[in-house]
C-alpha positions as CSV (number, residue, x, y, z in Angstrom):
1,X,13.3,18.3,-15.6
2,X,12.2,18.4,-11.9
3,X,11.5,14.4,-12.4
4,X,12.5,12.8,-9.2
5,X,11.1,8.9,-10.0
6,X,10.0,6.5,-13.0
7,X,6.5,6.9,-11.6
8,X,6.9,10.5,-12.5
9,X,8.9,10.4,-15.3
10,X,5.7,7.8,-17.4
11,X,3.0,10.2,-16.1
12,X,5.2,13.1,-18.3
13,X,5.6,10.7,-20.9
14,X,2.1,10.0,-20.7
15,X,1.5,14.1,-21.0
16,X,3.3,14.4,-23.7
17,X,1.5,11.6,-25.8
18,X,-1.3,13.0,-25.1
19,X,-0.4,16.8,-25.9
20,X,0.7,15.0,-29.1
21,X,-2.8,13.3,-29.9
22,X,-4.8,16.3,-29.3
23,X,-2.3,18.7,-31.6
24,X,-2.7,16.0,-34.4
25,X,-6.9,16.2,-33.5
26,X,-6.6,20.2,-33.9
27,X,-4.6,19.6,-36.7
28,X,-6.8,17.8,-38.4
29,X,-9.4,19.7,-37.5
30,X,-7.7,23.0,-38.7
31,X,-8.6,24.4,-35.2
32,X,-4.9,24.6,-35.0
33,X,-1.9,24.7,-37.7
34,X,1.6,24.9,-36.0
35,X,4.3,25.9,-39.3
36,X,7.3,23.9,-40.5
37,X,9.7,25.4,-38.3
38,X,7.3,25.0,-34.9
39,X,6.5,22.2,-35.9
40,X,10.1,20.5,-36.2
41,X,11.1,21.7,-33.1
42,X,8.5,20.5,-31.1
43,X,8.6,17.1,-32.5
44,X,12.5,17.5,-31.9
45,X,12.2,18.6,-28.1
46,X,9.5,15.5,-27.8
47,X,11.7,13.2,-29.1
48,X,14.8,14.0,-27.2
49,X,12.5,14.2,-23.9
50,X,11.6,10.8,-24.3
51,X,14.8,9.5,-25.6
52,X,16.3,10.6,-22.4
53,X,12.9,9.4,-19.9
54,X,13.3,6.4,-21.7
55,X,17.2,5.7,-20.9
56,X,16.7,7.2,-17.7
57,X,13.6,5.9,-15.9
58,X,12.3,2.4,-18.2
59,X,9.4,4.1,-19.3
60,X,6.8,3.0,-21.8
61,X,5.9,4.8,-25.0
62,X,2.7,3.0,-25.9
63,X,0.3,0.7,-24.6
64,X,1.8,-2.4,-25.6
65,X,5.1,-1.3,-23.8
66,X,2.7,-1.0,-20.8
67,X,1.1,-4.6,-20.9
68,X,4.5,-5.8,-21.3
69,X,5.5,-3.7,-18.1
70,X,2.3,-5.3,-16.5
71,X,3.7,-8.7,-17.0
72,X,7.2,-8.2,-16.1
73,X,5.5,-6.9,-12.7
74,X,3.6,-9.6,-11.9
75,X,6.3,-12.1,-13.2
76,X,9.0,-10.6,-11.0
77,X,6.3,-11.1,-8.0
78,X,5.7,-14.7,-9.0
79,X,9.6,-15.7,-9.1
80,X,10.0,-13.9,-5.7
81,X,7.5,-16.1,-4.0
82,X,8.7,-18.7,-6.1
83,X,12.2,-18.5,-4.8
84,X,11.3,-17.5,-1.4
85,X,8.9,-20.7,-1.3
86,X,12.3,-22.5,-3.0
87,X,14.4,-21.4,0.0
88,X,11.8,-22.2,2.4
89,X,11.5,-26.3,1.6
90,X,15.5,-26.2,0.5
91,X,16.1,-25.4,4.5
92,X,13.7,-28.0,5.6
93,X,14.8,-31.0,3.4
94,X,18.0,-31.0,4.2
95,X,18.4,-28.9,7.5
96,X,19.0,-32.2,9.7
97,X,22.1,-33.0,8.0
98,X,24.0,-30.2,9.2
99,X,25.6,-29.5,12.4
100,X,24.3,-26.6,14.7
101,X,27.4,-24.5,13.9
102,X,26.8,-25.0,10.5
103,X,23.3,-23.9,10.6
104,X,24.1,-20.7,12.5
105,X,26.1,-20.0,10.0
106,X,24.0,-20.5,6.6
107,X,20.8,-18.6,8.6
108,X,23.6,-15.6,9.6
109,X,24.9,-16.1,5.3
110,X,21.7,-16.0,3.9
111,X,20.4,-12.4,4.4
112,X,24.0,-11.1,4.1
113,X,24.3,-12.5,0.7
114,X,20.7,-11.7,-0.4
115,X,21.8,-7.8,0.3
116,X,24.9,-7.9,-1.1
117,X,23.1,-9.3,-4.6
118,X,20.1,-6.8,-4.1
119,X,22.8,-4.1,-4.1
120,X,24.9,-5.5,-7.4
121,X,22.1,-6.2,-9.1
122,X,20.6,-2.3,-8.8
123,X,23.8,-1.1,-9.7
124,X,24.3,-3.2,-13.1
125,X,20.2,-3.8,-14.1
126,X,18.6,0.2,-14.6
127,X,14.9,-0.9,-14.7
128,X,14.9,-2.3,-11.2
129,X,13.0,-5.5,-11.4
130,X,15.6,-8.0,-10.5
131,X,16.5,-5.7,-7.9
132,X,13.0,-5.8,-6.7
133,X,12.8,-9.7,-6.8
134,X,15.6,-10.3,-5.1
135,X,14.8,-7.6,-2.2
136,X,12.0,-9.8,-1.7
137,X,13.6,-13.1,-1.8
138,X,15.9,-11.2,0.8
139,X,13.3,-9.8,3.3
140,X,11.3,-13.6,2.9
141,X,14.9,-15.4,3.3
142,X,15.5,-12.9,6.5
143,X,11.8,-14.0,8.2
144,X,12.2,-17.5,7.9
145,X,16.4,-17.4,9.2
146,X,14.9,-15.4,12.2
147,X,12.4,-17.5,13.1
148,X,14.4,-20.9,12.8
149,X,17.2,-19.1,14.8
150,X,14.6,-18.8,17.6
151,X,13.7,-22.4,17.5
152,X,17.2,-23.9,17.4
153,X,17.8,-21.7,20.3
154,X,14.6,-22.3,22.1
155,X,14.5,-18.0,22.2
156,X,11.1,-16.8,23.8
157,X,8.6,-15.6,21.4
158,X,8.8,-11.4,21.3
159,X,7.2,-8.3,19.5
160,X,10.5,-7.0,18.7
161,X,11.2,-9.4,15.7
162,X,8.6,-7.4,14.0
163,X,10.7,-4.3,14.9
164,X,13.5,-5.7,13.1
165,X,11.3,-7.1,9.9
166,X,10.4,-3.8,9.5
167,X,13.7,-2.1,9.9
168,X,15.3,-4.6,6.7
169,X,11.9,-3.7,4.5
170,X,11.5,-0.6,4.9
171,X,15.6,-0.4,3.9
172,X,15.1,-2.4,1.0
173,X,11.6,-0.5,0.1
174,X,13.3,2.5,-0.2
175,X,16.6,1.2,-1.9
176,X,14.9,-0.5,-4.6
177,X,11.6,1.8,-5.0
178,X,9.5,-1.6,-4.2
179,X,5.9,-0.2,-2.7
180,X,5.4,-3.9,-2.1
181,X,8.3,-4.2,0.7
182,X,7.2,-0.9,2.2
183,X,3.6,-2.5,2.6
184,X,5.0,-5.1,4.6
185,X,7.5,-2.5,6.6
186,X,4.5,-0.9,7.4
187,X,2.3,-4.1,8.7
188,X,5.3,-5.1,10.7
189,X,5.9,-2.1,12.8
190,X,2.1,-2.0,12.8
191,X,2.1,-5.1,15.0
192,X,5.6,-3.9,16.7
193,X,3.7,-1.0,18.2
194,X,0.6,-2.2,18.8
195,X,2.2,-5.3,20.7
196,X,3.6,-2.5,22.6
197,X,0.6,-1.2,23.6
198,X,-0.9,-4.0,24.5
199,X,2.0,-5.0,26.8
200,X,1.9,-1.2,28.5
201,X,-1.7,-2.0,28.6
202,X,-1.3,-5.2,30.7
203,X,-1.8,-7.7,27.9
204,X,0.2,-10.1,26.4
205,X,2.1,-9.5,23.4
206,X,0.3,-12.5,21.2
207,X,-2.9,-11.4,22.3
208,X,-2.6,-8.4,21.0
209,X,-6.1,-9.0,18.7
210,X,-8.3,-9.0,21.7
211,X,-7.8,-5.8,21.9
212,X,-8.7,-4.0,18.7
213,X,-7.8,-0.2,20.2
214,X,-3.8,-1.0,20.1
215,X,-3.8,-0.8,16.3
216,X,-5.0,3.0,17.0
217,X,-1.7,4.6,17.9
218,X,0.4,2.8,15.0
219,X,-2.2,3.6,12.4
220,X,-2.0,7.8,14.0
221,X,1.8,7.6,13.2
222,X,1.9,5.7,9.9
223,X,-1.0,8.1,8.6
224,X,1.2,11.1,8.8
225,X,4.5,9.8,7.8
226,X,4.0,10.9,4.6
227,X,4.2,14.5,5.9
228,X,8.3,14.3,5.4
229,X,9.4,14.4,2.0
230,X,8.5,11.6,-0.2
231,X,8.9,13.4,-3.4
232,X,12.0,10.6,-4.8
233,X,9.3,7.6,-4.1
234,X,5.9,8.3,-6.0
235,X,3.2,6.2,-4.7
236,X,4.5,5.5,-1.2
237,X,2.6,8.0,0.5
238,X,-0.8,6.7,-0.5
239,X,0.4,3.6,0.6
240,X,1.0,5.0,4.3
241,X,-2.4,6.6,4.1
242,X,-4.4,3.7,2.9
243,X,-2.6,1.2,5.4
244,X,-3.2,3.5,7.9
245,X,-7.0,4.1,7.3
246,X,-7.1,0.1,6.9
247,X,-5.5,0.0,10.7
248,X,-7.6,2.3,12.2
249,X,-11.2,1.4,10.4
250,X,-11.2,-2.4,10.6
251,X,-10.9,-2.2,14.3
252,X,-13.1,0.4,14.9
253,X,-15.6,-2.0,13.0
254,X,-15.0,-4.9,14.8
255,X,-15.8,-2.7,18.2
256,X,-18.9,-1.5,16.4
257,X,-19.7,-5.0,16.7
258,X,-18.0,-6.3,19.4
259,X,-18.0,-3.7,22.3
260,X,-16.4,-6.6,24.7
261,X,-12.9,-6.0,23.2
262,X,-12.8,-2.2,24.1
263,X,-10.2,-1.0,27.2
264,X,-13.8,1.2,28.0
265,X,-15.6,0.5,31.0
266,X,-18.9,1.4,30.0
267,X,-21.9,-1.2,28.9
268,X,-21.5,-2.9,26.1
269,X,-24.0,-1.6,24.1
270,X,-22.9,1.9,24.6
271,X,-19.2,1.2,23.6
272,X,-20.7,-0.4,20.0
273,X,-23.3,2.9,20.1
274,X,-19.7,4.7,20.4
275,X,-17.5,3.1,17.3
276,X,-20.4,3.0,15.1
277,X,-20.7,6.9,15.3
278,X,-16.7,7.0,15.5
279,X,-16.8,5.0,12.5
280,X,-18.7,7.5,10.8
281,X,-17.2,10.5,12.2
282,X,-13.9,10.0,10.8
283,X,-14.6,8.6,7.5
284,X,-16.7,11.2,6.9
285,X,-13.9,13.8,8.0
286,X,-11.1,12.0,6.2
287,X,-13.2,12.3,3.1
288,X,-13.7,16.0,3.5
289,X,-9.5,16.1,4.7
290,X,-8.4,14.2,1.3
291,X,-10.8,16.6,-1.4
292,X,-9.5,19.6,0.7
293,X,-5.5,17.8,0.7
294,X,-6.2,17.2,-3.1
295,X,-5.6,12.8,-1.5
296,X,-7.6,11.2,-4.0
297,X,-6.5,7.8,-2.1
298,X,-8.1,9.1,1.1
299,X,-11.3,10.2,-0.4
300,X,-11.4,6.8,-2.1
301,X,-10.8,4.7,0.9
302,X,-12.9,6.9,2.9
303,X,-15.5,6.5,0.7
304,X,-15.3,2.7,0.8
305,X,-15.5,2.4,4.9
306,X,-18.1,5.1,5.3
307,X,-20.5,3.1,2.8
308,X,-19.5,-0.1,4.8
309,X,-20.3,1.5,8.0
310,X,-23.7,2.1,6.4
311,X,-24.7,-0.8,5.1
312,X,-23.5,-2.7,8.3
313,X,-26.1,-0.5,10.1
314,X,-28.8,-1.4,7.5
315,X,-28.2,-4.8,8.2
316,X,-28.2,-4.3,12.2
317,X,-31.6,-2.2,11.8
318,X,-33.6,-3.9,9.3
319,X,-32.3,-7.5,8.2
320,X,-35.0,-9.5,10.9
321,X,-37.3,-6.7,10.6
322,X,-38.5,-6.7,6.8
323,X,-38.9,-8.9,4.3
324,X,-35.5,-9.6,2.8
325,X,-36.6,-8.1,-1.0
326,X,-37.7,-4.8,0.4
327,X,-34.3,-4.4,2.2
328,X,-32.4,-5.5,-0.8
329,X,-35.1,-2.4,-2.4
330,X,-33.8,0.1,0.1
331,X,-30.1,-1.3,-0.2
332,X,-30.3,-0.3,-3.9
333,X,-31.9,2.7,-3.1
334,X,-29.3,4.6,-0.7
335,X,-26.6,3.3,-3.1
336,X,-28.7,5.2,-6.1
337,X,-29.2,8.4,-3.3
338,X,-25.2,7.9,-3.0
339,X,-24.2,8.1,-6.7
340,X,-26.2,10.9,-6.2
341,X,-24.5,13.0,-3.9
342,X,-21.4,11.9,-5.1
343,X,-21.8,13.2,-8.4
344,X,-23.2,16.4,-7.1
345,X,-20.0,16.9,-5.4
346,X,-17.5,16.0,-8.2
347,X,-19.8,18.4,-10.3
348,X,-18.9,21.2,-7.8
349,X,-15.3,20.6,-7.5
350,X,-15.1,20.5,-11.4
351,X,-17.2,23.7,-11.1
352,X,-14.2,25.0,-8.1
353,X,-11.6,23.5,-10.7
């Protein structure tokens, strides 16, 4: 089995259970009668398939196995927060009491010991969720020793801590499969490199937000990440597209608006003319990019800025102009012409298909 990650192995459990569903429909149906001996060795190869997904990967058989999955999910997210939050106040209550070497020494500790228990715990515990919650206890535990280390030390504020944030998630991301760390890897090299550009472009690091345009050259990079190999970690290359998009959209819709925070020297007016069109431009083209890529999370997300982009121009045109119940009418109407065009088009790539 070419199955290189649990998200991969439950979509071929999920094909099988379904294959199995629609042989018992035929069945039924007589549309389709397999004999004894096809019939026992189908059921035989299913059963050892899953068996082995099953050992191998944590998957879930049915759909109660999935709500259970669900909740083991969101409880492992609530005890990491819950811990994290835990470690936070424990530091604060009774930081005073110790002496400065001993501080050092717990805020050096802490991280140390979180990896070494992320690392035994993935080893002994197959299904990955402690693993997961204490990656991010360790990541959270790793922020806050930084940042107290910089105030005991009275160390200067700088973009690199975000450079080495993102080194420690994006190590634990890909240890323990956890999308969740990878999301923050990616915000905080995001605001590594766009601090970056901001300082080459004469601004200071902290003030890297007046400047929308610096989130451009991080979210160019994270967008195409995914062209290496991601095959072992299902899921994470959407999440480097979406982010990506997210990076490069929101600021181009804040200078849509806001033309004064562009490096261009032009009026004001024309700068916002400029993003508005930019904006869409390339939400159109990253729409027509992820149906052609097969990206269903690009389409999506390009979808949901182009149809931003268009009812923040409604708004700029016609919101003082009209009476507010015939621009709700006209609201409803180019949503209606947009269900429209999109079903035309998912009708001709069924048609392609």
């Amino acid at each position: 089995m070419d199955i290189h990650s649990k998200l991969e192995a439950q979509g071929r459990v999920d094909q099988v259970l379904a294959f199995q569903s629609e042989l018992s429909f035929l069945e039924q149906h007589e549309l389709l009668i397999l004999d004894d001996a096809q019939n026992t060795r189908l059921q035989s190869y299913h059963a050892q398939l899953l068996t082995s997904l099953q050992k191998s990967y944590d998957v879930d058989l049915n759909s109660n196995e999935k709500q259970l999955t669900m909740g083991m999910k969101i409880a492992s997210f609530i005890g990491a927060l819950g811990l994290a939050a835990s470690l936070f106040f424990l530091f604060y209550q009774f930081w005073d009491k110790f002496a400065l070497l001993s501080q050092v020494a717990i805020l050096v500790a802490t991280p140390v010991l979180g990896l070494m228990a992320t690392y035994f715990i993935s080893i002994k515990e197959t299904t990955g969720y402690y693993a997961k919650l204490m990656a991010l206890v360790t990541l959270s535990g790793f922020v806050l020793n930084l940042v107290m280390l910089g105030s005991i030390f009275n160390i200067t504020p700088s973009p690199n801590a975000f450079f080495v944030w993102a080194v420690l998630a994006f190590f634990l991301a890909y240890s323990t499969d956890n999308r969740l760390l990878l999301a923050a890897g990616i915000f905080s090299i995001a605001f590594f490199i766009s601090a970056r550009v901001g300082v080459w472009g004469g601004l200071y690091w902290l003030n890297l937000g007046e400047r929308p345009e610096n989130f451009f050259v991080a979210a160019l990079i994270l967008f195409w990440v995914p062209a290496f190999s991601h095959t072992r970690y299902a899921g994470f290359d959407s999440i480097y597209r979406v982010l990506a998009m997210v990076l490069f959209f929101i600021p181009v819709l804040v200078l849509s608006h806001w033309g004064s925070g562009s490096y261009l020297d032009f009026d004001r007016d024309v700068i916002e003319g400029v993003y508005q069109a930019a904006g869409f431009f390339f939400s159109g083209l990253l729409i027509w990019l992820g149906i052609k890529r097969g990206w269903l999370d690009v389409v999506n997300t390009g979808n949901v800025f182009f149809v931003l982009f268009l009812y923040t121009k409604m708004f700029d045109w016609w919101w003082e102009i009209m009476p507010k119940y015939v621009f709700f009418l006209l609201v409803g109407l180019f949503a209606i012409l947009l269900l429209t065009i999109f079903k035309r088009l998912k009708n001709s790539l069924g048609e392609s298909a």
